[in-house]
C-alpha positions as CSV (number, residue, x, y, z in Angstrom):
1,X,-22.0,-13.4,-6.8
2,X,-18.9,-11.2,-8.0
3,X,-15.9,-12.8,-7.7
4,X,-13.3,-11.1,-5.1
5,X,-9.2,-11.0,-4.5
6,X,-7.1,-9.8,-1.9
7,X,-6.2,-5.9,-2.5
8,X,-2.6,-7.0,-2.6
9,X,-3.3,-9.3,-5.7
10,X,-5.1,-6.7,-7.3
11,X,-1.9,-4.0,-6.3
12,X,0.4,-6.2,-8.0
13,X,-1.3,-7.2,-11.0
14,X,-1.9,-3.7,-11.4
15,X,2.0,-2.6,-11.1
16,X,2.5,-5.2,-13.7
17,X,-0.2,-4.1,-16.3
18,X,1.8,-0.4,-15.7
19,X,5.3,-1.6,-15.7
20,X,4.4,-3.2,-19.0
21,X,3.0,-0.2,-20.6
22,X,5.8,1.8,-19.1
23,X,8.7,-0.6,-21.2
24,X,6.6,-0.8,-24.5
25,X,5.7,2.9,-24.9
26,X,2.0,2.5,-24.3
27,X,1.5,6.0,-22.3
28,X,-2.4,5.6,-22.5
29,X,-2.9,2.8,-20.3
30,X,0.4,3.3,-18.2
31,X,-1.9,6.3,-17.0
32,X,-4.5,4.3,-16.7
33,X,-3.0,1.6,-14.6
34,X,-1.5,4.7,-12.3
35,X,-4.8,6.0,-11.7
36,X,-6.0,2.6,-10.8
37,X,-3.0,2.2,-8.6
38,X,-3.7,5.5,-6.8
39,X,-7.7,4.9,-6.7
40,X,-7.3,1.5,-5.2
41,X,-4.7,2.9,-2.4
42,X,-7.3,5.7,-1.6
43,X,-9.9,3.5,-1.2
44,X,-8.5,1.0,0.9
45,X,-5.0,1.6,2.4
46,X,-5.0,3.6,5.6
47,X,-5.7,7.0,6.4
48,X,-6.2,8.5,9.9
49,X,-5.8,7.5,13.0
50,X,-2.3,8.5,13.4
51,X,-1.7,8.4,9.5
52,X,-3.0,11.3,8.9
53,X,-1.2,12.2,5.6
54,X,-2.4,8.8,4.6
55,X,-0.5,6.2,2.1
56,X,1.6,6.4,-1.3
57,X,3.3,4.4,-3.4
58,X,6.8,4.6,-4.1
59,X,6.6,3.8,-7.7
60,X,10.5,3.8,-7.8
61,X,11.3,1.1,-5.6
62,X,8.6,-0.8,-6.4
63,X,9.2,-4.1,-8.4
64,X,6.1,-6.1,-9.8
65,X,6.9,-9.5,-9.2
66,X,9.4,-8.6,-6.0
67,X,8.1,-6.2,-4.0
68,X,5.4,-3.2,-3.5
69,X,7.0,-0.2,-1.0
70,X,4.3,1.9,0.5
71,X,4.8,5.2,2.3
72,X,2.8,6.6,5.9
73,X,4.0,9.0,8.3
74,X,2.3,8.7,11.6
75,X,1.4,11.0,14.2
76,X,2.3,10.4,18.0
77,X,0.2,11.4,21.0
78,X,2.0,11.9,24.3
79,X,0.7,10.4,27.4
80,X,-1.7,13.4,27.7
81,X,-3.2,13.5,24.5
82,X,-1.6,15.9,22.6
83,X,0.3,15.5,19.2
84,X,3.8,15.2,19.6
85,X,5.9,14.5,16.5
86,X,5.6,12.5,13.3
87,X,8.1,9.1,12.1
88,X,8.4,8.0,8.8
89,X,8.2,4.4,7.6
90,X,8.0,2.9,4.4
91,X,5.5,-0.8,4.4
92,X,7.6,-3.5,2.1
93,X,5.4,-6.2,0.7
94,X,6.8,-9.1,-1.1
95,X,5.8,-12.3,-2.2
96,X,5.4,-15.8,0.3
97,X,3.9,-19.4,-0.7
98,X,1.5,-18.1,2.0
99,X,0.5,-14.9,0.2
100,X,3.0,-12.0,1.3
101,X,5.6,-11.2,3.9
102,X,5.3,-7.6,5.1
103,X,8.0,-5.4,6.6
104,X,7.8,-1.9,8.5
105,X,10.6,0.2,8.5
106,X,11.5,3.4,10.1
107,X,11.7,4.6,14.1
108,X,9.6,2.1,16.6
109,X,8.8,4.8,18.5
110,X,6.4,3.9,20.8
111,X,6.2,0.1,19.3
112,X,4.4,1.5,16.5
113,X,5.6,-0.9,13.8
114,X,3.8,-3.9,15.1
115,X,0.9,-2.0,15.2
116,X,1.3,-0.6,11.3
117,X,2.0,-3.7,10.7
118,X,-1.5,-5.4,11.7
119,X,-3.3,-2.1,10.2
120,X,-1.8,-2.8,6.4
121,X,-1.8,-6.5,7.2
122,X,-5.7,-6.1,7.1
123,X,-6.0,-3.4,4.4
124,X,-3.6,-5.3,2.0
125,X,-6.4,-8.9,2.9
126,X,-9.3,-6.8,2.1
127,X,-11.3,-8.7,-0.6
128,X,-11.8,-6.3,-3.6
129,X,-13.8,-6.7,-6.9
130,X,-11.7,-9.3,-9.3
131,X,-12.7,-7.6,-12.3
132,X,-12.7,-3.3,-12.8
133,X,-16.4,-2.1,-13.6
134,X,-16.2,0.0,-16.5
């Protein structure tokens, strides 16, 4: 049976592996450990329902070790249905004894960061391969 990991573990070893190519020069694999990066948040983070543009990375204030910033704009629906604006909000992970503590910032319109909090709460849990296939 293949050994799995939360997709948080695997975010952050990943930011490591590219933060270290990034300080000793190694262009090669800092590209590879971006595409990994990316592949892993298209795969798993969360796209539709109301974040439609889906999720980024904010490479800049990202810190491997101290935090992992994501980025989601969501789309409201008034009370009839129709779309109605966007907010912006950035999901701030950093490390707990307990695994991670996760903040949502950005307009509560609507009480939307609780629920964007339980949506990436349960991407960022997702069990993922421990190991790439390559």
């Amino acid at each position: 049976m293949e050994k799995t990991v939360p997709l948080y573990q695997r975010l952050a070893a990943y930011l490591t592996a590219r933060a270290n190519c990034k300080k000793s020069g190694n262009t090669e694999w800092f590209g590879k450990w971006t595409e990994r990066i990316e592949s892993a948040i298209a795969d798993h983070m969360p796209r539709g329902s109301g974040v439609d543009s889906g999720t980024s990375i904010d490479y800049d204030k990202s810190r491997p070790g101290k935090r992992i910033v994501f980025m989601c704009s969501f789309h409201h629906m008034d009370e009839n249905g129709y779309y109605d604006g966007w907010t912006e909000h950035e999901i701030v992970l950093s490390p707990a004894f307990d695994g991670f503590n996760l903040k949502v910032t950005g307009r509560n319109r609507n009480d939307i960061k609780e629920y964007l909090g339980d949506l990436y709460h349960e991407a960022l849990i997702t069990p993922v391969p421990m190991y790439d296939k390559e």
